[in-house]
C-alpha positions as CSV (number, residue, x, y, z in Angstrom):
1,X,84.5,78.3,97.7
2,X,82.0,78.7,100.8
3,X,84.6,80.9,102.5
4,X,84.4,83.5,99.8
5,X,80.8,83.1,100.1
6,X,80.6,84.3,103.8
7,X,83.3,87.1,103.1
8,X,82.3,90.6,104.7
9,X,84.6,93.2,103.7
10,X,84.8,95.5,106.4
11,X,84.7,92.8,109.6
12,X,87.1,90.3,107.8
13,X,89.8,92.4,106.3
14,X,92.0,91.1,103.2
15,X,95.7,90.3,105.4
16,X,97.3,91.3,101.8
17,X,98.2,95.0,102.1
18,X,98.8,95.8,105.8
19,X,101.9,95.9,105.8
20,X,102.3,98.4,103.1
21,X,98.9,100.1,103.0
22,X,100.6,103.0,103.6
23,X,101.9,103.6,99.9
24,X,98.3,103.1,98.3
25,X,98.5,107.2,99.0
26,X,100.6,108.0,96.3
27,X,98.5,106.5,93.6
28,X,95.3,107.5,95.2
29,X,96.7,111.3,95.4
30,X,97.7,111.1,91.6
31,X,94.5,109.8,90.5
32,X,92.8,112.5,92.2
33,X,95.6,115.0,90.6
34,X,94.8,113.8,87.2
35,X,91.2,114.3,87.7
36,X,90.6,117.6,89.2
37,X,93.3,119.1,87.2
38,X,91.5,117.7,83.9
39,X,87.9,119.0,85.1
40,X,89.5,122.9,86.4
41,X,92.5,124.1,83.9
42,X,90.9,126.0,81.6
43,X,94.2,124.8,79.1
44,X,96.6,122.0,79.4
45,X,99.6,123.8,79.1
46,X,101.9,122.3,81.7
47,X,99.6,119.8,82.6
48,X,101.5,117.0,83.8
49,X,103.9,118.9,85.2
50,X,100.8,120.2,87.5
51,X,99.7,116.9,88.6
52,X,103.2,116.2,89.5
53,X,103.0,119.1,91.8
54,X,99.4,118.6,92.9
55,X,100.4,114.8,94.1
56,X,103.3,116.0,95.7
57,X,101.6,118.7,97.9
58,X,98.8,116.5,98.5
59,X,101.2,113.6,99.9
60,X,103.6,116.0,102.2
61,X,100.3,117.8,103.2
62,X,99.3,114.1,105.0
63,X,102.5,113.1,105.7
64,X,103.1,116.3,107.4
65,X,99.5,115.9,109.4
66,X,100.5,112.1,110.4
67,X,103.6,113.5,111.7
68,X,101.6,116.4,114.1
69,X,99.4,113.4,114.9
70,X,102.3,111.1,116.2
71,X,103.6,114.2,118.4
72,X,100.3,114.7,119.3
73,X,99.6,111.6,120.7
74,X,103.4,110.3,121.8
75,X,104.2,113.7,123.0
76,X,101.5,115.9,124.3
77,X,99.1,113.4,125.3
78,X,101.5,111.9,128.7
79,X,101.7,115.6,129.5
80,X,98.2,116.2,130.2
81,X,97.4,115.8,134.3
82,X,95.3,112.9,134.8
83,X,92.3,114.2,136.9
């Protein structure tokens, strides 16, 4: 009990999701789908079908940015002259 009185969030990290922290983007990117979809479409026709899309665009678009950042820094980085 006095351990989880002296937690801090943000110094003392929960150990349970490193591993895998990676696929919390998924829901995350749905949830904000659903959402934004639900405040803008003026109808729901084709609503989910939307999301879907929304969630899949939102995922490649940082999967596609992580990938430029790896390059980046495995890559282009060494390249530069160290002066």
């Amino acid at each position: 009990m006095i351990p989880m009185l002296a937690y801090v969030p943000f110094l003392d990290p929960i150990n349970a999701v490193h591993d895998w922290w990676y696929l919390l983007l998924v829901p995350l990117s749905f949830s904000v789908s659903v959402i934004y979809l639900a405040l803008r479409m003026p109808s729901l026709d084709h609503y989910w079908r939307r999301v879907l899309l929304m969630t899949v665009q939102i995922v490649g678009a940082i999967a596609a940015l992580a990938i430029v950042l790896v390059v980046l820094v495995q890559v282009v980085i060494p390249w530069l002259p160290v002066d």
